[in-house]
Phi, psi and omega in degrees: 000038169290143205223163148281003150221166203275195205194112188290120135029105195282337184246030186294221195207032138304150138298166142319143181295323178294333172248016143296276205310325194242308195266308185321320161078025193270115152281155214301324176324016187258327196106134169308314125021266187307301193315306208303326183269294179328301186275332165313301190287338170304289198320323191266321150328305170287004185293343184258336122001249205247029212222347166318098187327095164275102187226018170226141180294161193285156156130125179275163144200179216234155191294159186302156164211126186058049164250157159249005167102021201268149165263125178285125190285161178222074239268318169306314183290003190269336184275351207261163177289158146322312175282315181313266211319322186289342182303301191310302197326300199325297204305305194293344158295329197276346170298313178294311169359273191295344192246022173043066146217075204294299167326322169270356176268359163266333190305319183293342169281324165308307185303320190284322192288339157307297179325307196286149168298156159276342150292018163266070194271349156296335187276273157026250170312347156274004237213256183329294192255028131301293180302329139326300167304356162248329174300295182327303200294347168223070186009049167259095190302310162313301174302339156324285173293344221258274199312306162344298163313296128354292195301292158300036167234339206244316186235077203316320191250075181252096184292298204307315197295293183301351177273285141023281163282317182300328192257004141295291174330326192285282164347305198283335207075027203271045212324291186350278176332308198290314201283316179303343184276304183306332176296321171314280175319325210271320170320264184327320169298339175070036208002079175242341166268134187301327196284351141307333179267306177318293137357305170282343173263334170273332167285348174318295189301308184294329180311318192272315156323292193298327163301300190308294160005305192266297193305294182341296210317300193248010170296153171292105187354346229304101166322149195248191214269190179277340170286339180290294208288359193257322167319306197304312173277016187288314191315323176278155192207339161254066154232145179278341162286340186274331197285159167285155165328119191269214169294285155358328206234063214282159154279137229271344151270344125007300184302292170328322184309290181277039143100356199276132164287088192205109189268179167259166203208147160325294193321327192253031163317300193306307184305341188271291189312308169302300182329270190309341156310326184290280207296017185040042161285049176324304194301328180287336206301306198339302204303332189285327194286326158333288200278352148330275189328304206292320197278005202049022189324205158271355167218032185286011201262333222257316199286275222308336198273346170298290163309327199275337188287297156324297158349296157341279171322295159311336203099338184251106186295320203302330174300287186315334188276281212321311166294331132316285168320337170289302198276019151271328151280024164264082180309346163249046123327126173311116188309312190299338180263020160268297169330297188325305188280066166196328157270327172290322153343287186305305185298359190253302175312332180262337156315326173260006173046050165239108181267295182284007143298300140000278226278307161351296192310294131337312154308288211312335178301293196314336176299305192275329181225069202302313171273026194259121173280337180297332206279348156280349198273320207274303186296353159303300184301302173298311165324318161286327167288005180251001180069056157223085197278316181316312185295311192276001172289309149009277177285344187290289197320310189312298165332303198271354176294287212303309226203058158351341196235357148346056221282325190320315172301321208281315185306338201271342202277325213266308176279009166276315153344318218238344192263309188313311189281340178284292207288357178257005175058026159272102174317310185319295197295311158331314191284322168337302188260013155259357158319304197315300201301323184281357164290312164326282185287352169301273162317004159211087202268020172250329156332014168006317173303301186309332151282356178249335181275308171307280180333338170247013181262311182297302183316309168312330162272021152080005186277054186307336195274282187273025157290308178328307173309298190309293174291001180279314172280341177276334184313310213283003167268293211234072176285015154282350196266114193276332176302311191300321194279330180301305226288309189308298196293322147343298199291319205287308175332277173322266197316318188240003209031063166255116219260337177291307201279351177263356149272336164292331160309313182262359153288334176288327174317292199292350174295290210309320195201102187264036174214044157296058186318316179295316165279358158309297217270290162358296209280326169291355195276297176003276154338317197262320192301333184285331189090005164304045219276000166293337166292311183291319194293334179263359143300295211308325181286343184296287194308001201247311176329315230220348167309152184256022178187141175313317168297302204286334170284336200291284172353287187273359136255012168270328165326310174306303176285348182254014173281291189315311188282343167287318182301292180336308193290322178290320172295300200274319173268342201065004188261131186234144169279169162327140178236175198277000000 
């Protein structure tokens, strides 16, 4: 399950990202980390606050009490102003109101809105989203937005009216319209009411499904650079397709060299695919593992768990599952190439937010190949995206019974450790598991993971100096890795606010690997915090361009989209959140 970036907990104590990046209006110096438990907990302090139901029209009065709604002379009221008169309706409406007697509480609102001067557009507009608000209680949506509407036309920043009409819009399905209104209110609010943010976060979400969806479906393949994919196989340490060519497996001039009569043939694609995996010549391995395949060679088990691997890689899961599923159901197959599929099969299933299919998957590895560390390391990794920190410490260990030298596991086990002990508030444990880490890069000083896991351990703890030191060794280990250089230009915010040198950083991510979806994504949250938001939206389509899986584009287009609803609110409202 190896990724290019880290990946909160599905049931962690983040908010969403798009309202770290976008709506929340936190500026980013805070750190990433740090925002997402900062702001949970700001949230749930205000719930009580701001979370509060707009379901009753403005104006007090007091409830009916034995009316039938009949309109009644009023001998007083013939002496009264216009606006006055129009008031008394309001009033005697928010009364049917409040006893749910809506019909008559609109009739009394249509009377105050005849009534009212047309200069009066504040008494005006509260008259249209009263009525609104009884139209709502007997769910006529149109007319909803249609007073609403009115109302915002009368008071451009009327939080009850755009709150209002968006959870109507929502009722139409109109999502745009809806987001964009809420995005208004979460502004003017200064995002403190929760029940707003919610709201911006589920159309969001649906927004983003439903794009991604239609786009995943018909996008174009993309290989991802050579550093993503050398990472990726790093991650494995039993698997037999990733090793260079063994004694066995000689390449046919070699073969030719010692006199053996082997001319090449179609039949040895799968050996021209390892020949090209050495030579990082990516693009050819598919068609080779292909005529492997077409031939029934002597290496279809290897070419399919090969090919369903690339497949992966691209992005395109629907190709890869067929071919996996063959090579779990080859019983007579070498078990490490079944483990193997039965695991990417499983990182594919949680990439598709099927966790117990995932997790299936996965028992099942551990069934078939009881001694295989990948099959722990990686169920390690998922256990931590399912928040089962206990289980997946567990499987680290187990990994590292098996494989001592494992630095990857001991790094991953000391930051589930550390996640566990950050998010449970024990200062005791914390200190354990950054005990780990400095055991970790002691002993494995080679190690690039283990200096990037501190390092975002450290960030957390405010140790800016020597996280900073921590991105410094992975730059000087691995200075291919376009990820280190985004997470270092973070660090440059949070710590120094320095805003020129973490852009320069995550432009260097993007010199280094222009197919960094994560420097991408980075650069737009950025952007949108600058208020540069015609700049963000077009990182967020680059970063959308290069996703590797239907979640993570549905995730960057609700970034995108809530870029976009920002442009709108600002055309139409004039309203911006705070910027860096």
């Amino acid at each position: 399950m190896a990724a290019s970036k880290p990946v909160e907990p599905q049931s962690g104590t983040g908010l969403p990202r798009w309202q770290l990046a976008l709506l929340v209006g936190t500026p980013i110096v805070l750190g990433v980390g740090a925002v997402y438990l900062w702001n949970r907990s700001r949230a749930k302090e205000k719930r009580g606050k701001g979370s509060g139901e707009r379901k009753t029209p403005e104006g007090s009065a007091s409830p009916v009490q034995g009316q039938d709604g009949a309109a009644k002379a009023n001998p007083e009221l013939d002496n009264l102003s216009p606006l006055d008169k129009a008031q008394a309706a309001k009033n005697k409406g928010n009364k049917y109101f409040k006893a749910g007697k809506y019909e008559n509480a609109i009739q009394c609102y249509t009377e105050a809105i005849s009534m009212c001067p047309t200069e009066q557009k504040s008494d005006l507009s509260t008259f249209y989203q009263n009525r609104a608000a009884a139209y709502e209680q007997l769910s006529k949506w149109a007319e909803v937005v249609q007073d609403c509407t009115k109302a915002v036309g009368l008071n451009p920043r009327y939080i009850k009216a755009l709150f209002r009409r968006a959870k109507a819009l929502e009722k139409l399905d109109n999502k745009k319209e809806c987001l964009e209104d809420v995005t208004a209110v979460c502004i003017l609010e200064a995002f403190q009411n929760q029940q707003s943010m919610l709201l911006a976060d589920k159309v969001l979400k649906q927004l983003g499904k439903e794009k991604a969806k239609e786009k995943y479906k018909n996008r174009e393949p993309m290989m991802p650079s050579p550093q993503f994919i050398k990472s990726y196989f790093s991650s494995f340490t039993d698997d037999i397709i990733s090793q260079p060519l063994q004694k066995g497996e000689k390449k046919d001039e070699d073969k030719d060299k010692e006199g053996e009569a082997a001319e090449v043939s179609e039949s040895l694609g799968y050996l021209k695919a390892k020949q090209f995996m050495d030579e990082e010549n990516y693009d050819k391995i598919i068609s080779e593992c292909t005529k492997e395949i077409d031939s029934e060679g002597r290496y279809t088990a290897e070419a399919l768990l090969l090919r369903a691997t690339f497949y992966l890689l691209i992005g395109n899961a629907t190709a890869a599952q067929p071919d996996l599923d063959r090579v779990i159901n080859m019983k007579d197959a070498n078990v490490k190439l079944r483990a193997n599929a039965l695991i990417k099969r499983g990182s594919m299933y949680m990439q598709q937010q099927q966790p117990l299919l995932s997790t299936q998957d996965f028992n099942m590895a551990a069934e078939i190949d009881t001694r295989n560390p990948d099959v722990y390391h990686h169920r390690g990794q998922l256990k931590i995206l399912l928040d089962q920190v206990d289980e997946a410490v567990g499987d680290f260990d187990e990994c590292i019974l098996l494989r001592p030298d494992s630095a990857l596991a001991q790094a991953q086990k000391c930051f589930a450790l550390y996640r566990q002990a950050y998010t449970g508030n024990n200062a005791a444990q914390v200190q354990t598991a950054m005990d780990g880490f400095e055991d970790v890069i002691k002993r494995f000083p080679k190690c690039a993971e283990g200096y990037a896991l501190f390092a975002q351990a450290l960030t957390d703890q405010q140790q800016f100096g020597k996280a900073d030191e921590m991105y410094d060794k992975c730059i000087e280990l691995e200075p291919d890795n376009a990820t280190t250089y985004v997470h270092k230009g973070l660090l440059q915010l949070q710590w120094k606010q320095d805003l020129d040198l973490g852009l320069d950083l995550i432009s260097k991510a993007i010199e280094i690997d222009n197919k960094c979806d994560f420097a991408y994504e980075t650069m737009g949250t950025i952007e949108v915090q600058r208020g540069n938001l015609d700049k963000a939206i077009d990182m967020f389509n680059k970063a959308i361009n290069l996703a590797k899986s239907e979640m993570e584009m549905a995730h960057l287009y609700s970034l995108c989209d809530a870029a976009y609803a920002q442009t709108e609110v600002a055309r139409k409202y004039g309203l911006k959140p705070p910027t860096l």
